[in-house]
TORLOKE-856644 format. One record per residue: x, y, z of N, C-alpha, C in turn. Coordinates in steps of 0.1 Angstrom, whole numbers, plus 2048, in hexadecimal, padded with zeros to 3 digits. Each point is the difference from the previous one (the first is absolute). Layout:
BEGIN
XYZXYZXYZ/...
END
This chain:
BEGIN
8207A07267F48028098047FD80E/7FC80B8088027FE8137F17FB802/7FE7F58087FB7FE80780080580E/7F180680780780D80A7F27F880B/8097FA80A7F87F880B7FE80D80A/7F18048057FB80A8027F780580A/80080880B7EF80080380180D805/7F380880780580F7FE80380080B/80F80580580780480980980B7FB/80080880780D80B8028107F87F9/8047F380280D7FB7F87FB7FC7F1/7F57F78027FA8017F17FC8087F8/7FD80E8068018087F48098087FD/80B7FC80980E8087FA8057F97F2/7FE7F27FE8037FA7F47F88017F5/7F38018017F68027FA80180D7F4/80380D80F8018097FB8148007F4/8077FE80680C7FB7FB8007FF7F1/7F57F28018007FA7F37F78087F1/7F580A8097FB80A7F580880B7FF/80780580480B8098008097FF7F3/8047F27FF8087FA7F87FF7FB7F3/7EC7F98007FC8007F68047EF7FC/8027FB8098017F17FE7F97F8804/7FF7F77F57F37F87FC7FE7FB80D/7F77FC8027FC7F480D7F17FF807/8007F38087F27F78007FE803811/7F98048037FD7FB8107FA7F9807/8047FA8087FA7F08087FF80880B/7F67FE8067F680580B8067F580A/80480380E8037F580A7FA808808/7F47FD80B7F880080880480080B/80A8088078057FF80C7F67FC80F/7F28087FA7F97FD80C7FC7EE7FF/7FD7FA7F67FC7F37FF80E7FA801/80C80880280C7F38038047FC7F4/7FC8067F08067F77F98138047FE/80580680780C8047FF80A7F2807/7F67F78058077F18068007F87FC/7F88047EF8027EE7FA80A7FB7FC/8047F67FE8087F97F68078087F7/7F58007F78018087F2808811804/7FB80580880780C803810800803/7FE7F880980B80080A80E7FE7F6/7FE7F67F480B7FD7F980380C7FA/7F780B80280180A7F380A80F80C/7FA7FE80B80680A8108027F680A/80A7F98027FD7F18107FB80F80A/8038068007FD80B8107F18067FF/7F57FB7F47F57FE7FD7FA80D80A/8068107F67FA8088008018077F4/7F48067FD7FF80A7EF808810802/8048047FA8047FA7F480D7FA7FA/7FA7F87F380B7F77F87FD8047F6/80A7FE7F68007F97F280A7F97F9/7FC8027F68057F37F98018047F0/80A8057FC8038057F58097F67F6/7F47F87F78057F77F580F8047F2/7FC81180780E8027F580580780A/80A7F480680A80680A80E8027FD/80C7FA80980C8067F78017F27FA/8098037F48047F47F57EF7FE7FD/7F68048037F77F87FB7F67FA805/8047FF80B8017F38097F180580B/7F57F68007F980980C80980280C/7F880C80B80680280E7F87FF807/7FC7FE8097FA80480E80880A809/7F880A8028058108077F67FE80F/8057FB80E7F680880980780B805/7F880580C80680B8087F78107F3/7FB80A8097FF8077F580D80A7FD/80880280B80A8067FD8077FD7F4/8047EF8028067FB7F27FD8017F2/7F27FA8047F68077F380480C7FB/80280D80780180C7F980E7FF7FD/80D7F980780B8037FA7FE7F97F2/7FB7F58017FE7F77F07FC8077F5/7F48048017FA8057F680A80F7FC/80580680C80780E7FC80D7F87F6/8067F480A80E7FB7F27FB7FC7F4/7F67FA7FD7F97FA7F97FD80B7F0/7FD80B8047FC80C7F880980A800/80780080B80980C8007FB80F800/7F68008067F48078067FE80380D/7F88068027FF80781180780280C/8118007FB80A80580680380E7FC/80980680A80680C7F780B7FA7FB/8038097F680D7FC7F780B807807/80380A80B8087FF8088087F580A/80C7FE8028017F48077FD801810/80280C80480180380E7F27FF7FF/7F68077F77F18018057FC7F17FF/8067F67F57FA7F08008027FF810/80D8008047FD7F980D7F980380A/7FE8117FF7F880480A7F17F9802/7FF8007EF7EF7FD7FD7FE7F3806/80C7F48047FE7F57FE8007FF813/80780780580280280D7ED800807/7FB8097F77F28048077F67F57FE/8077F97F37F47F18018087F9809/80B7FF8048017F780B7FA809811/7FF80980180080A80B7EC7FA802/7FA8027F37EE7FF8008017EF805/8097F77FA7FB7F180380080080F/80F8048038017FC8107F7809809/80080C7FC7F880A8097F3805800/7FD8097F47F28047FF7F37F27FE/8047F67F87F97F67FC7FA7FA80E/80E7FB8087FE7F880E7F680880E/80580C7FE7FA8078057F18007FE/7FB8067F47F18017FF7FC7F77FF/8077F17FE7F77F17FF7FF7FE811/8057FF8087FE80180B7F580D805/8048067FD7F580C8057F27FB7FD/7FD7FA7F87F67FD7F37FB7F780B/8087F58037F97F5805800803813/80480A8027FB80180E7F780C803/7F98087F37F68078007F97FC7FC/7FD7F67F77F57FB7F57FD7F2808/8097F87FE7FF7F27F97FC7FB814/80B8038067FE7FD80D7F47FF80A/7FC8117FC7F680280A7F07FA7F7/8037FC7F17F77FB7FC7F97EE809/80D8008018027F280C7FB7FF80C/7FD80D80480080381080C802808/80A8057FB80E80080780480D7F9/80280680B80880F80880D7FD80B/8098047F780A807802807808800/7FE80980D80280F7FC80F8027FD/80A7FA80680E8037FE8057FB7F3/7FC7F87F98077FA7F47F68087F5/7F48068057F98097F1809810809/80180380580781180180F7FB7F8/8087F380980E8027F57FD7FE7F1/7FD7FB7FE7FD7FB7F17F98117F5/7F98068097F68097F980E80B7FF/80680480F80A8097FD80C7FE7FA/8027F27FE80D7FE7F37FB8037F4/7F57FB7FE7FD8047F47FD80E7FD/7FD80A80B80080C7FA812806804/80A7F880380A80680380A7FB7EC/7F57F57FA8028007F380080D7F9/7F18038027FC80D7FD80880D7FE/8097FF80F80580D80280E7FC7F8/8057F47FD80B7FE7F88018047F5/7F28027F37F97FF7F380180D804/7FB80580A7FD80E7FB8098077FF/80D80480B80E8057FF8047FA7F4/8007F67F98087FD7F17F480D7F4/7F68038077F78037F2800812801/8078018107FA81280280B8057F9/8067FF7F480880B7FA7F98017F4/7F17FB8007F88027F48037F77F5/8067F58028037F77F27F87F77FC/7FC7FD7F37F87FB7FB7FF7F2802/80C7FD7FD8017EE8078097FF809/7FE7F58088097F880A80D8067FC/8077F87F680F8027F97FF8017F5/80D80C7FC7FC8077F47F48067F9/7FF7FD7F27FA80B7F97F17FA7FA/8017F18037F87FA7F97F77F5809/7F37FA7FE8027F78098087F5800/7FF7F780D80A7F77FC7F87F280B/80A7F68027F97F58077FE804810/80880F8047FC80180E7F6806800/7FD8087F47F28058047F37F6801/8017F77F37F17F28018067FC80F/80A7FC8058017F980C7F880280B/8038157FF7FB80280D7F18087FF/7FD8037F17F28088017F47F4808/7FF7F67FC7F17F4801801803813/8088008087FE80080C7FA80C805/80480F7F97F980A8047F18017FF/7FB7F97F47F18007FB7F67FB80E/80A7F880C7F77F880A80280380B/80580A80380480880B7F380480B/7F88037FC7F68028027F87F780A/7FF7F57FB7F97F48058087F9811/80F80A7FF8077FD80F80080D808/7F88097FA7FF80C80B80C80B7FE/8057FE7F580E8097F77F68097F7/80280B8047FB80F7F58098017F7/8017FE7F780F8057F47FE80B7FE/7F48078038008127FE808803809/8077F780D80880780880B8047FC/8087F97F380A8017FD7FF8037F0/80380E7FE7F68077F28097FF7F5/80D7FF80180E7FC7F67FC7F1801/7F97F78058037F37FB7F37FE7FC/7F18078047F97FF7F87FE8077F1/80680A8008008047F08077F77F8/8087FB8068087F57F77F77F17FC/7FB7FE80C7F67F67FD7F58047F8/7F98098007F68077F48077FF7F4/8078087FD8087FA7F58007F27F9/8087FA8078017EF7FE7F07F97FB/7F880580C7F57FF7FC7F88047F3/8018077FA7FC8057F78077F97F2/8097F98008087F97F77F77F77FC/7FE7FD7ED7F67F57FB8037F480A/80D7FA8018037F88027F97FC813/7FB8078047F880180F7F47FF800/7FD8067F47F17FE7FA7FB7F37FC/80B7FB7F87FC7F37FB7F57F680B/7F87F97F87FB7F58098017F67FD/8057F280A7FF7F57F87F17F6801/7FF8007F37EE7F67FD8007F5808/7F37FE7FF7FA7F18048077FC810/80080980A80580480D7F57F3804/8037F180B7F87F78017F980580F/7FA7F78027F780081180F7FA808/80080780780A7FA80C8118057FF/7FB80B7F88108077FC80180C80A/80A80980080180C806802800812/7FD80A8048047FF80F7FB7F3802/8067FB8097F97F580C7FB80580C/7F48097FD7F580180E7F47FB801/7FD7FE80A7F57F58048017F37FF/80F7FF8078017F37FE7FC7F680C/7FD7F17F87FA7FB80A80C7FA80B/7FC7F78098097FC80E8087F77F6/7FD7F87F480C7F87FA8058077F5/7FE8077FB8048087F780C80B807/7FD80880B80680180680E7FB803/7FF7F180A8097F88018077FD7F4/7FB8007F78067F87F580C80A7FA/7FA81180080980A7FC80C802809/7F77FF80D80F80680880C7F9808/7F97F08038047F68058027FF80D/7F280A8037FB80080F7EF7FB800/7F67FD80D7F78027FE7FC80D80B/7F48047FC7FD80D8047FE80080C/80080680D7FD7FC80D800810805/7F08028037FF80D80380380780C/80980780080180880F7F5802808/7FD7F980E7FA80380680280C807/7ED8047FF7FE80A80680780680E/80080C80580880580A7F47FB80F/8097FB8077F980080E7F880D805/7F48008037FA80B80880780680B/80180A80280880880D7F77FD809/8097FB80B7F67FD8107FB80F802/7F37FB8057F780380480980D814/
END
């Protein structure tokens, strides 16, 4: 049994989806990022860097439980683990494995920043125009990365099948939207995302979803602080032009 520490984010459902793909058993513990429970105690022994997702897979190697954070790692795990969602090419393993490291450092960082200086910021009262234009145009310069790999019409990322770069990098495309990214702009990377989309395993939902799970918007001035380890301090308005 995996125990799969969870809440709905774009990294969480890369493992989510992962783990119905594969068809292995497992429990999900709901962590409430907006209420901060990703700082308890209890968590922290489970990720010290006390972000979701984790798990915790009781039949690890020898037997032995594991604790997995990072979702990147997660997908290498579960891919060694099963011997599943790689290609069985060697050159295409590493490619595949290249693009989950390419989505942690790049597409991920990118739209989580975009996210929080379109959404979460100006929910604060804080505008800043230079740090939401870089942020919004890396992340569509992700975009244009995804798309050149997908314009020769291929079905997945790498190779023939899906694999861990595709779960990696589909959950970020589904939010594009919410930072001012059209993914109809780039039509080779959204047919591939429709696709992906359309997989049971995307479809899945997981039950008994609590109060205080999912985005963190509308957060309050400590709730806030507590997420980002700032407190909110609203850009004052622009001076009137003299008269």
């Amino acid at each position: 049994m995996i125990d799969l520490y969870y809440d709905l984010t774009p990294n969480g459902r890369k493992i989510h989806m992962a783990l119905e793909e594969l068809g292995l058993p497992y429990e999900v513990h709901w962590v409430a990022v907006k209420e901060g429970e990703q700082f308890t105690a209890e968590f922290q022994r489970i990720n010290p860097n006390a972000k979701i997702p984790a798990i915790v897979d009781h039949d690890g190697p020898d037997g032995r439980p594991v604790r997995i954070f990072e979702s990147g790692a997660i997908l290498q795990y579960l891919a060694s683990k099963t011997g599943r969602l790689l290609p069985e090419d060697e050159n295409d393993r590493w490619e595949a494995t290249c693009w989950v490291y390419w989505q942690v450092a790049n597409q991920g960082p990118a739209a989580g920043n975009a996210a929080h200086f379109t959404t979460y910021a100006p929910d604060a009262g804080v505008v800043d125009e230079y740090s939401t234009a870089r942020f919004v145009n890396e992340t569509k310069r992700t975009c244009d990365v995804l798309e050149s790999q997908l314009a020769d019409g291929r079905e997945f990322l790498v190779g023939g099948d899906l694999s861990i770069a595709d779960l990696a990098c589909f959950p970020w495309t589904r939010v594009l939207k919410a930072y001012g990214v059209a993914l109809a702009d780039y039509p080779a990377l959204a047919a591939w995302s429709q696709r992906i989309s359309d997989r049971p395993s995307a479809k899945a939902r997981v039950a008994e979803r609590p109060a205080g799970s999912g985005a963190p918007t509308g957060l309050s001035s400590d709730q806030y602080q507590r997420l980002f380890g700032v407190a909110p301090t609203p850009t004052p308005a622009p001076a009137p032009a003299p008269a």
